[in-house]
C-alpha positions, 0 to 999 in steps of 0.5 A: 379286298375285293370293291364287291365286298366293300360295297357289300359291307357298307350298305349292310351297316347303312340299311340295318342303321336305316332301320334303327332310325326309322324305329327311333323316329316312331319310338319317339312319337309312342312317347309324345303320345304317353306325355300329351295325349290329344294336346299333342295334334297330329303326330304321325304326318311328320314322321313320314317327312323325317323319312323323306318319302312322303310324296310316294306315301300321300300318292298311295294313302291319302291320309296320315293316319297311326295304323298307315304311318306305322304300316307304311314305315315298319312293314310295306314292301312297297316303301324301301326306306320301310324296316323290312325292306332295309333288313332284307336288303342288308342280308342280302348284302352279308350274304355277300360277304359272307366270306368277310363278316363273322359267323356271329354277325351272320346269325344276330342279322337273320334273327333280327330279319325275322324278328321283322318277318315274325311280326309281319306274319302276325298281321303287321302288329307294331306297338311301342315295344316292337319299335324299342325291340328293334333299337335293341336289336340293332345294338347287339349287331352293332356290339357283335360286329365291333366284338367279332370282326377284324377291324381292318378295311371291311370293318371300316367301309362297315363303320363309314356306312353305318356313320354316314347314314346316321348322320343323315338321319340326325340332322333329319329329324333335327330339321322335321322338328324346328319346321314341322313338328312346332309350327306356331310360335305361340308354343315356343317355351312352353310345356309343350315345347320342352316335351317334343324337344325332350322327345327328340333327344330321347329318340337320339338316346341322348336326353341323358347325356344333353342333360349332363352337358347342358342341364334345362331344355334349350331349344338352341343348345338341342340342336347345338348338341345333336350338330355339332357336339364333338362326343356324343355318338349320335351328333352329326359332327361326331358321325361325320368325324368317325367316317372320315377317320375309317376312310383314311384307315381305308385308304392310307392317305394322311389325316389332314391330306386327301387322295380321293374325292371321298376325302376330299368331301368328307374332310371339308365338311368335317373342317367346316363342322369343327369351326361352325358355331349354333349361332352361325347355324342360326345366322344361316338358317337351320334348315339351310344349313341342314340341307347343305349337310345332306346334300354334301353328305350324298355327294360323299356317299356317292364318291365313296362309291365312285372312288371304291366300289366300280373297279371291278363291278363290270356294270353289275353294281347298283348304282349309288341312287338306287341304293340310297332310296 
């Protein structure tokens, strides 16, 4: 397979599981607001964080306010992490590999991008059903392409993508949470502190399965089960397992072997993962141990992208920062 179309399909599942995040992370807030109303605080300045871009939204806007969060997150053509930009650029890329993705997957990614484009021509209006419409919507593509496409080498660069992009997305908001979101320890163990802690859950689609697995809000368990649980689809640990396994699909090296940097990055992270317990996160320090999973989770992508997507770009390729941002 030709590395343009691996390239193509890989950051097609990345920017369409991008979008879903963001929408996942203000989802989350919508709920927080219901539950807490004015106890709440200010809710929207974290969400920027869990994105990452706060720097280029404070230079622009100064305040964060719901109607900038919201427009800055959903709709600004400015911001490239926003919903409209990633869906753009993830049809950008189907359109690519047009000749590898089916007719089906084709037809859900451009209603999902004018479902976007719709609400934009609407005056920008994002409520909480917008946010929950674009999870759903994102689901379908998601079922459609595992459903309708050959689950050979383009299927796994879609998968590795879609799971390393989510990965970084959990452990993200995890983070935001723990430093941002509870900055006094006053609330610790509070009603307070078992809401957003449920919210977080809930904006992972996991509160349902914590529950079965672990029963009442810990703090320490939450993040236990969005690191480090083997099972859930969402997990860190889970994501980071998957990747690799498509990686190995892809390039026919041995599990437990590695051929290629790729491996070779993926595999030590996912070891390291394997015999990590939340009380060596703790001793660590979360927000740490976060940072170093996303750090080794962008060497990763980028020697993916070293390892499959240059060999016959003739410098025409994106490069691996670019995309990413």
């Amino acid at each position: 397979m030709l590395s343009r179309v691996g390239e193509s399909v890989f950051w097609m599942a990345r920017y369409i599981e991008r979008a879903e995040n963001v929408a996942r992370f203000v989802d989350a807030d919508f709920n927080l607001t219901l539950d807490l109303g004015e106890e709440l605080g200010d809710q929207w300045a974290p969400l920027v964080y869990t994105t990452g871009d706060q720097e280029p939204f404070f230079k622009r806007f100064g305040q964060a306010t719901r109607d900038n969060v919201l427009r800055f997150l959903a709709f600004d053509a400015e911001n490239p992490n926003s919903i409209l930009p990633c869906l753009a650029r993830a049809r950008e890329n189907a359109r690519t590999a047009r000749e590898i993705i089916s007719s089906d997957m084709w037809e859900e990614l451009n209603r999902f991008y004018l479902l976007v484009r719709e609400a934009v021509a609407g005056g920008g209006k994002s409520d909480h059903d917008f946010f929950a419409q674009i999870k759903r919507t994102s689901h379908l593509l998601i079922g459609t392409t595992d459903a309708t496409m050959s689950h050979g080498e383009a299927w796994h660069f879609a998968r590795m993508g879609r799971l390393l992009e989510r990965a970084d997305k959990t452990s993200r908001i995890v983070d935001v949470k723990y430093f941002i979101l509870l900055p006094r320890a006053s609330d610790v163990g509070t009603t307070l502190d078992v809401v957003q802690w449920s919210a977080l859950l809930r904006s992972a689609s996991a509160l349902e399965m914590y529950r079965r697995s672990h029963g009442r809000i810990v703090p320490a368990k939450v993040v236990d089960f969005l690191l480090l649980d083997r099972e859930f689809p969402r997990s860190v640990r889970y994501c980071v397992g998957g990747a690799e396994d498509s990686l190995h699909a892809i390039s026919g090296t041995p599990d437990g072997m590695f051929g290629n940097r790729a491996e070779q990055e993926l595999g030590r992270l996912r070891s390291e993962l394997d015999f990590t317990s939340i009380d060596d996160v703790i001793t660590t320090g979360l927000h740490e141990f976060i940072d170093d999973v996303q750090t080794r989770l962008n060497r990763t992508g980028e020697a993916v992208y070293k390892t499959f997507f240059t060999a016959d770009s003739a410098g025409t390729t994106t490069s691996f920062q670019e995309q990413l941002q």
